[in-house]
C-alpha positions in Angstrom: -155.9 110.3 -88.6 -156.3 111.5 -85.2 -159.2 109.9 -83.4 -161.3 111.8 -80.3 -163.8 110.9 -77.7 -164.5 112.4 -74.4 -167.4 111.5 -71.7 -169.8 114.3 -70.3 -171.8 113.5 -67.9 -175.1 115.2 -66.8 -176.0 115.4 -63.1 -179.4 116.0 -63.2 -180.8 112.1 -64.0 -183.5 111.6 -66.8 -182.8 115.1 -68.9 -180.0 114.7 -71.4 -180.8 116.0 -74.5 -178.4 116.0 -77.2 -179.1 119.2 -79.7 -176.5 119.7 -81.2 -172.6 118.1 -81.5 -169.8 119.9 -82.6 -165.9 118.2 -82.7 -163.6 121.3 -82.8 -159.3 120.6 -83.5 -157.5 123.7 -83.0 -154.8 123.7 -85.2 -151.9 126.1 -83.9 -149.5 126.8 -87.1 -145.9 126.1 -86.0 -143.7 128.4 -87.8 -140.8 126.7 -89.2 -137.5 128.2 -89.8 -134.6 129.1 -92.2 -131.6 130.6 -92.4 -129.1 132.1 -95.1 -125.5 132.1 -95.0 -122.4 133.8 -96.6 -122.3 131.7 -100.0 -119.5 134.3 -101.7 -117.0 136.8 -100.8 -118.3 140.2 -102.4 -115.6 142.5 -101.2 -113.4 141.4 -98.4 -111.9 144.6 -97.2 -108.7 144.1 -95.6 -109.9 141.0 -93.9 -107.7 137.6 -94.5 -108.5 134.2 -94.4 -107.4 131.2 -91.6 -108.0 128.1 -91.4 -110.3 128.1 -95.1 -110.3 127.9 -98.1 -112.0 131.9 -98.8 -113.7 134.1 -96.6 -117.3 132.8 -96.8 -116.4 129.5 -96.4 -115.2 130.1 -92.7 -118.1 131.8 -92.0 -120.6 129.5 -93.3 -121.3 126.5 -91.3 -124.8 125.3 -90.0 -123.2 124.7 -86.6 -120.7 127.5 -85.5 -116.8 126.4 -85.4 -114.5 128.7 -84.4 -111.0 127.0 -86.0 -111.7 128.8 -89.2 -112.1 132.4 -88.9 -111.6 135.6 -91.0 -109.5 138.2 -89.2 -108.1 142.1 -89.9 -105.5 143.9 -88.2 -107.4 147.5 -88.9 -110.8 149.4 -89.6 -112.8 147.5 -91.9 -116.0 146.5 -93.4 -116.6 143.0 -95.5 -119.3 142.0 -97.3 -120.5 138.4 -98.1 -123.8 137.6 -100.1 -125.9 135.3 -98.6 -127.9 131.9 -99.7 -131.0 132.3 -101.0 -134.4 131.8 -98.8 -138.0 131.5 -99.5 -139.6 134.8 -99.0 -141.9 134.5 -95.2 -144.9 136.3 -96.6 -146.4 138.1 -94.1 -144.1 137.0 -91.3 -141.4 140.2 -91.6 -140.8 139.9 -87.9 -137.8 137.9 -86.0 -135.4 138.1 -88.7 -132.3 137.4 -86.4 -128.4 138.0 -87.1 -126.2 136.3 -85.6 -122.3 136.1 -85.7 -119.3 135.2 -83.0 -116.4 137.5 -82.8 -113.1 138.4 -80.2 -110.1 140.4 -80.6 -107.1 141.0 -79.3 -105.3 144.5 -78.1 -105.3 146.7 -75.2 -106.9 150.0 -74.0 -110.3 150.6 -75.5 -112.7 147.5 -77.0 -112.4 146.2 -80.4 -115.7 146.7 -81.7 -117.7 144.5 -84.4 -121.1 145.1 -86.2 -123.2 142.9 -88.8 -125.7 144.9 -91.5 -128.1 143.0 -93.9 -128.6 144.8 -96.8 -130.8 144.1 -100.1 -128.4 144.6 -102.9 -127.2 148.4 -101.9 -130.2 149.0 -99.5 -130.1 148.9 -95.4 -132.7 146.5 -94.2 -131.4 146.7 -90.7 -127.8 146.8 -88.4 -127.1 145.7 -85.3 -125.3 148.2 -82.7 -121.8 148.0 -82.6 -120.7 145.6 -79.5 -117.4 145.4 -77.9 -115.8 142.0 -78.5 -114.4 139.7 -76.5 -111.0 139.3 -76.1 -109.1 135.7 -76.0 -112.3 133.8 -76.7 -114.8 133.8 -79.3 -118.5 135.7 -77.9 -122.2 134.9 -79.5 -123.8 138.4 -80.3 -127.0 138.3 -82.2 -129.4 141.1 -83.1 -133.1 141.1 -84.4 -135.1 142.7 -86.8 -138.3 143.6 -85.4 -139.9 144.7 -88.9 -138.0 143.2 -92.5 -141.2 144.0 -94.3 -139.1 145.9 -96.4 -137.7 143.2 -98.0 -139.0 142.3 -101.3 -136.3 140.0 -102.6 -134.6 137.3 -100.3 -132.4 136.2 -103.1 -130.8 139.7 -102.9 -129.8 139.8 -99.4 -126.1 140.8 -98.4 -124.4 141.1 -94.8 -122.0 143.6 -94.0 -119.6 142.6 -91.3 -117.7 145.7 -89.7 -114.3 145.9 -87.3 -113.8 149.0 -85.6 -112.4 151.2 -83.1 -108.7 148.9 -83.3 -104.9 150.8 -82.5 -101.8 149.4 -83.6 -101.3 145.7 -83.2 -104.8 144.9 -82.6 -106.9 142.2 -84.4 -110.3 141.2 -84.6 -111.6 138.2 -85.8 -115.1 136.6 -86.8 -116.3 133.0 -87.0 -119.1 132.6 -87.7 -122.4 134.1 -89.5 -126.2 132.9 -89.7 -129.7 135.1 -90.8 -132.5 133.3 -89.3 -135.7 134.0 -91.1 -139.7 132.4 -90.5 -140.4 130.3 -92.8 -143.5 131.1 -94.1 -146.7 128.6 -94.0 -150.1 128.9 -95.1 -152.4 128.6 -92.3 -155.6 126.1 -93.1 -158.9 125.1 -90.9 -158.1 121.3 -89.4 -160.4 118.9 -91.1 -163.0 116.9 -88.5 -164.8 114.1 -89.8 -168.5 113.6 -89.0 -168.8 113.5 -85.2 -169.9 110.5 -83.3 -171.7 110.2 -80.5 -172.3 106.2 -78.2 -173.2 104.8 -75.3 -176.1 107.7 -74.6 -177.4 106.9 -70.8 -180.3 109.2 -69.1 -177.1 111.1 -67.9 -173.7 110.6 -69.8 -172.7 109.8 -73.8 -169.4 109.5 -75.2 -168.9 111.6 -78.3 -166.1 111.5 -80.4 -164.9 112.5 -84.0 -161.3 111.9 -86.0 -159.0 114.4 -87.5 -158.3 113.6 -90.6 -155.8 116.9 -91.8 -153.9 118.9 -89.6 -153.8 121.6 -92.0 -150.1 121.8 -92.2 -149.5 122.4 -88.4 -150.3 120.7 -85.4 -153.3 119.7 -83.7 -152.8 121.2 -79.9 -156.5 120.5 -78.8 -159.5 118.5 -79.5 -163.0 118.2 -78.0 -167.0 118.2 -78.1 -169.2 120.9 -77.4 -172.4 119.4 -76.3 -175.6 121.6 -74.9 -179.2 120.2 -73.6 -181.1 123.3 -75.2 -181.4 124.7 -78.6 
């Protein structure tokens, strides 16, 4: 419980007339968040393996490590499905990709995308970016609107190399979805306000929270008046 009080004090001497008291908590709900990642190696194109045991398993860490990578020496797309999330209700916003790639080769940029799908279904794709060469670069992308979606246990990334010559590589390290977690938004409980020490011109008044609501409580007060 979360217990209140603030003084007000009235300038005016001999008029303070308490009508009316009123604790308010303003409970602000704090989105919590989630994230899928590559839990098996649909179809891996012409991608191979280093440094893991399969495809996804490079990919899939909660913190990114780039000594374990998936890499291709030519044009091509894999897919990984993705770990199961709890669907964000009404909170299709800031679904964010993210995934670390570089390449090697000359001339014109390697190129790398990433797609979520649901089952065979575009949800969204990020543009295709230009890697980085000799070190491994953070690109991220996010969807603006995944209301869409209508199962999170269906969802599938699609990770693309493109635009490499003869000799050249790409290679990716890393993948993560970020999604809202959804929460149900619920009126902070107040217990019945108190009010002490009531002079000719101050009182304190007070009250306790006794439920957040599920979120936290980012303000807390009286309102107090000296007229109906």
């Amino acid at each position: 419980m979360n217990e209140f009080s603030s003084k007000i004090q009235v300038i005016r001497k001999s008029f303070l007339i308490i009508v009316s008291l009123l604790c308010l908590a303003i409970s602000m709900p704090a989105l919590g968040l989630q994230y899928a990642r590559p839990d098996a190696t649909t179809n891996a194109g012409s991608f191979t393996v280093t440094g893991a045991p399969t495809h996804h398993e490079a990919l899939n860490e909660a913190t990114f490590s780039d000594s374990d990578f998936i890499v291709t020496s030519g044009n091509s797309t894999i897919i990984f499905s993705l770990s199961d999330i709890t669907d964000p209700g009404s909170y299709a916003s800031n679904h964010i990709l993210r995934y670390r790639c570089q390449s090697t080769g000359g001339g014109s940029k390697e190129r790398c995308a990433a797609a979520l799908y649901e089952g065979n279904t575009l949800i969204a794709g990020s543009p295709t970016s230009n890697a980085t060469r000799g070190s491994f670069g953070a690109f991220s992308y996010t969807v603006l609107n995944a209301s869409t979606i209508t199962d999170y246990t269906n969802l599938n990334v699609r990770l693309t190399a493109s635009n490499l010559g003869n000799g050249e590589t790409l290679q990716i390290s890393w993948f993560e979805l970020e999604v809202p977690d959804g929460v149900v938004i619920v009126a902070p409980t107040v217990d019945t306000p108190t009010f002490s020490s009531v002079t000719e011109t101050t009182a304190i008044l007070g009250g306790t929270v006794s439920d957040d609501g599920g979120a936290a409580v980012t303000d807390r007060g009286t309102v107090w008046g000296t007229s109906p």
